[in-house]
C-alpha positions in Angstrom: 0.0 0.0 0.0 1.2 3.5 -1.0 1.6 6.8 1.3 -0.4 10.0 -1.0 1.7 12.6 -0.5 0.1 16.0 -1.3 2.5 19.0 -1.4 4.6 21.2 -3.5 7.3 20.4 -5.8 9.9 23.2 -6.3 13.2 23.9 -7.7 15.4 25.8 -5.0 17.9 28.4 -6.0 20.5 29.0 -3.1 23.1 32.0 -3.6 25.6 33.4 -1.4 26.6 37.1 -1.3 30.3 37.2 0.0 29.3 40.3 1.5 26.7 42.0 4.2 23.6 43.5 3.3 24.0 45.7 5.6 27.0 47.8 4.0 25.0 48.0 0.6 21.5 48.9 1.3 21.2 52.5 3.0 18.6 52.6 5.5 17.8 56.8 4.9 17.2 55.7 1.1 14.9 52.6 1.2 12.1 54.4 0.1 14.3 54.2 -3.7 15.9 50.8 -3.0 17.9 49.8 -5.8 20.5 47.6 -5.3 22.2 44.4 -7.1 23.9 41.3 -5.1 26.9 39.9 -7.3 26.5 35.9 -5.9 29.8 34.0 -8.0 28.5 30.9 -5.6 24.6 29.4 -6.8 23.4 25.5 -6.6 20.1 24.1 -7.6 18.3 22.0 -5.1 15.3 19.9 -5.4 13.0 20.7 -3.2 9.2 21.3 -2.2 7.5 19.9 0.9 6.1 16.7 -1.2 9.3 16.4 -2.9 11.4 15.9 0.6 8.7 14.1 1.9 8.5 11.8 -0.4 12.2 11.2 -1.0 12.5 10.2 2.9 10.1 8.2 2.7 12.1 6.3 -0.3 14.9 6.3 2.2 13.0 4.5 4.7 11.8 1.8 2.3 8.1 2.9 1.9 6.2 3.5 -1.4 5.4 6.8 -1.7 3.3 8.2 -4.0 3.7 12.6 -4.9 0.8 14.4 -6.0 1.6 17.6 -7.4 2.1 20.1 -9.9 4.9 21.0 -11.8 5.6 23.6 -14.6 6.7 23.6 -18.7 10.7 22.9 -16.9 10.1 19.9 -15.1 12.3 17.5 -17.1 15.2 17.6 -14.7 12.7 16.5 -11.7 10.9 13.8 -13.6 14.2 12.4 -14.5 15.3 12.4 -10.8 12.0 10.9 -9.2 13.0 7.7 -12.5 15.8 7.5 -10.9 15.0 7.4 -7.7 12.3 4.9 -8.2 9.5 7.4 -7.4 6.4 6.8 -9.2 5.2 10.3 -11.0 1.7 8.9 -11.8 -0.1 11.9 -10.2 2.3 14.8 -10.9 0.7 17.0 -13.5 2.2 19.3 -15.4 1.1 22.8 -16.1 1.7 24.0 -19.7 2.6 27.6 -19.5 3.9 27.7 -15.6 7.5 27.3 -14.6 7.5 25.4 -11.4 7.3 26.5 -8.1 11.3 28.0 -6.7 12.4 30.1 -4.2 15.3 32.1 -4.7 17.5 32.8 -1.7 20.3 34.8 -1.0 22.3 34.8 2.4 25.0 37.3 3.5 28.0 36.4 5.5 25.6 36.9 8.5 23.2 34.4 7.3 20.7 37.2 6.8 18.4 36.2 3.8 16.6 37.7 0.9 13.5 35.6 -0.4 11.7 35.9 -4.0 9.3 32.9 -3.8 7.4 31.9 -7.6 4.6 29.8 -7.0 4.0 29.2 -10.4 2.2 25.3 -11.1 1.4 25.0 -7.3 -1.3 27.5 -8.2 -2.7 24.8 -9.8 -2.7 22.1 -7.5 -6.6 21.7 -7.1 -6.2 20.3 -11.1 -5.6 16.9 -9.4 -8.2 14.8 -7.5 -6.8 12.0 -4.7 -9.8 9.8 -5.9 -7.3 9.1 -8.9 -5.0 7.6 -6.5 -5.2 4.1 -6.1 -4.1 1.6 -3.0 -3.6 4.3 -0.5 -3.1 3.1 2.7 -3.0 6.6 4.5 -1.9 10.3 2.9 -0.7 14.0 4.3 -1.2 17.4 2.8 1.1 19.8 2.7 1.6 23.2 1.3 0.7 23.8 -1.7 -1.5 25.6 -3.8 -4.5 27.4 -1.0 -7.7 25.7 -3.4 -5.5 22.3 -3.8 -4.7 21.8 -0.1 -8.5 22.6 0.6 -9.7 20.1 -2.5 -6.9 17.5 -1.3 -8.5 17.4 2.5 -12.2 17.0 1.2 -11.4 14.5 -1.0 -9.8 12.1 1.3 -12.4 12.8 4.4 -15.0 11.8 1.9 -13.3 8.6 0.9 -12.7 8.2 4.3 -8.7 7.4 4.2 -6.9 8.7 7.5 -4.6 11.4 6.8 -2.3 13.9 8.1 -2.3 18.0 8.3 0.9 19.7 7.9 -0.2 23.1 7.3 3.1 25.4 7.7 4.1 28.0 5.2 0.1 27.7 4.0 -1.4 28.9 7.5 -1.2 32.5 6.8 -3.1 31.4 3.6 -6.1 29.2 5.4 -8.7 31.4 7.6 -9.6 29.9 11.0 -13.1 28.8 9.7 -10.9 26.5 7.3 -8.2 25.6 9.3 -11.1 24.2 11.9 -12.3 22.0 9.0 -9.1 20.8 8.4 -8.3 19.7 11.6 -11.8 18.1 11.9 -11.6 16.1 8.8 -7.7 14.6 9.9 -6.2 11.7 11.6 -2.9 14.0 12.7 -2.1 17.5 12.6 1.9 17.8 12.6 3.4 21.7 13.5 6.1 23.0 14.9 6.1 25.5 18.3 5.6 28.5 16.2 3.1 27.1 13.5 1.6 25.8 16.7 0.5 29.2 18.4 -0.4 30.3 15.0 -2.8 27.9 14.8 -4.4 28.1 18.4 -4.9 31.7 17.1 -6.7 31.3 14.1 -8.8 28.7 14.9 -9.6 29.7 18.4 -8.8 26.6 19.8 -6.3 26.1 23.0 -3.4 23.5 22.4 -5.2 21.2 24.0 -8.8 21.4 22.3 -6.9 21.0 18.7 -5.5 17.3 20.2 -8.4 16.1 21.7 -9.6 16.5 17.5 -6.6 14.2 16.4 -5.5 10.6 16.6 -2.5 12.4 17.2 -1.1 16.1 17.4 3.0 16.9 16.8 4.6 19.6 17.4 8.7 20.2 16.4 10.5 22.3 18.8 13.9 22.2 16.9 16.8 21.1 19.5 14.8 20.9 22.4 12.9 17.7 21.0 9.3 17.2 20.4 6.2 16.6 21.9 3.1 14.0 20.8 0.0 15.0 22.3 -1.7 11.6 22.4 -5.0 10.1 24.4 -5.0 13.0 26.4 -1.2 12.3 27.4 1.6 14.3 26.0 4.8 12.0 24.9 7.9 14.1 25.7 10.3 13.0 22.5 13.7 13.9 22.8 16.8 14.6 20.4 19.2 12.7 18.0 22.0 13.9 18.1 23.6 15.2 14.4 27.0 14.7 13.1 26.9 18.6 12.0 24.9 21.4 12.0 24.6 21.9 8.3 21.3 23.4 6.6 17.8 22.9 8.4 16.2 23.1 5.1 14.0 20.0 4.6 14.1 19.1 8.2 10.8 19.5 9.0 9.7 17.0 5.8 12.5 14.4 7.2 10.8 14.6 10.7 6.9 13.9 9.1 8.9 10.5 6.5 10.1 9.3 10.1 6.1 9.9 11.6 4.2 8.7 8.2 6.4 5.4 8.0 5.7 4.7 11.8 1.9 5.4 11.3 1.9 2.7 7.9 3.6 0.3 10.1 1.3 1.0 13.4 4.3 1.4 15.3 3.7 2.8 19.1 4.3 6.4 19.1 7.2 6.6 20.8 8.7 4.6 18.6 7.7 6.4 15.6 8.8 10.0 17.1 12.4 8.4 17.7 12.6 7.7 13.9 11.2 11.4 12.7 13.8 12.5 15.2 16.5 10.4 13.5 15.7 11.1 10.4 15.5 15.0 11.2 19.2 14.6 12.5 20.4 12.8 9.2 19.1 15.7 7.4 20.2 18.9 9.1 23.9 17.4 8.6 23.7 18.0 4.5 23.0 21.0 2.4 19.6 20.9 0.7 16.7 18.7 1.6 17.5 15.7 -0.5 21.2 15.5 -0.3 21.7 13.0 2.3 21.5 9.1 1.3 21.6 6.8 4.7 21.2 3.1 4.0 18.5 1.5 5.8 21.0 -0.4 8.2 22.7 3.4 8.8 19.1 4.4 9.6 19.0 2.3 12.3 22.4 2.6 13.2 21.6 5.8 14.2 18.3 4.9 16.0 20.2 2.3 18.0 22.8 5.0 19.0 20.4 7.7 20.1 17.7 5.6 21.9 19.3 2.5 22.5 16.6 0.6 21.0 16.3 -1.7 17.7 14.4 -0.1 14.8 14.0 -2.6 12.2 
């Protein structure tokens, strides 16, 4: 049986500026900002919730299956998900739409500029999970406002179990559609921020949104995690890294680790242990789908942060 994975696909364009911001843009003239970055250092990542989701997942073993939208210049990402054995079945692409991208660029004092193109993700509501066959469980991530919204009705109605990761989209959902949301799914994943963010525009208090869920996560970066469950709250602590690298992606890690311990009905401690493995592996590489752990290195590492066996 297949994981649905519902999310964004995205190119990510990462450039450093061997300089500080700071000594080029003139605080008395920002009302006429014009200035221009020389970056001699640029990579191309793939990236996009679903992507990283997915491509943990394939990590881990699982079968996952993306759903999402990609634009007229998705040939190098098809040919990546072939060769990682990643079924495209339900990625669509969008004639006349680049694909989603970000383009960043960080100082010397890792202060960052952002231009984000949304581009085929607008179009995400084009696909229908009903299309999806043999899907044992699903999560929706950001993505297009209408698709996310489309994605969530569809699987309540067929009645699969799914989770809620609503990050970078909550400033897009009201609280009247958040509350639907959270109603219609299994889990709700957040970290601590996206977690007061949501209390306020719902309404809700922490502990009203749990008592909704199988399950309710929420990341707090190096101090662990937390797993509000049966009216109990699992305390789930760290993994330690090799190196603290790029925490892009780590987030999408952390849900592959939840999502394969949810297919296998693993206890829940159990299945935080591995998101918090798997968030560790990733924060140690540069981009969200750079690192590439065996399955016996997986557990490796589970073994030497929790003592336990995974596998």
């Amino acid at each position: 049986m297949s994981i649905l994975v519902c999310g964004s696909m995205a190119y990510d364009h990462i450039m450093v500026f061997e300089d500080r911001f700071r000594n080029h843009i003139l605080p008395d003239q920002i009302h006429i900002l014009n200035v221009s970055f020389l970056v001699p250092d640029m990579r191309r990542e793939f990236g996009g919730v679903a992507g990283n989701i997915a491509y943990n997942l394939k990590l881990l073993g699982a079968d996952p299956l993306i759903m999402a939208t990609l634009g007229e210049d998705a040939d190098p990402y098809r040919r990546r998900l072939d060769n990682l054995g990643i079924s495209r079945e339900h990625v669509r692409e969008v004639p006349g739409t680049f694909t989603a991208q970000a383009f960043i660029t960080t100082d010397l004092d890792d202060n960052q500029i952002t231009a984000f193109h949304p581009g085929a993700m607008q179009h995400s509501h084009l696909n229908r999970v009903r299309d999806a066959e043999g899907i044992a469980l699903a999560i929706v991530s950001p993505d297009g406002r209408q698709g996310m919204l489309r994605h969530v009705q569809g699987l309540s109605e067929l009645g699969t179990p799914f989770m809620f990761d609503p990050a970078q989209a909550l400033p897009i959902l009201s609280g009247e559609e958040l509350r639907d949301c959270l109603e219609r799914a299994s889990w709700c994943a957040v970290n601590d921020y996206e977690a007061k963010l949501l209390c306020d525009k719902t309404g809700y208090r922490l502990e009203e949104i749990a008592a909704k869920l199988d399950a309710l996560v929420v990341t707090r970066g190096g101090q662990g995690s937390a797993i509000h469950v049966g009216g109990e709250v699992l305390e789930i602590g760290v993994a330690r890294p090799d190196a603290m690298v790029d925490p892009t992606g780590c987030g999408d890690a952390y849900r592959a680790g939840l999502l394969y311990g949810i297919s296998r009905n693993w206890e829940w401690r159990k299945t935080g242990q591995l998101a918090a493995v798997m968030g560790a592996i990733k924060i140690a590489t540069r981009g969200g789908q750079n690192h590439r752990p065996s399955r016996a290195q997986i557990a490796e590492r589970y073994a030497s942060a929790f003592g336990e066996q995974l596998w």
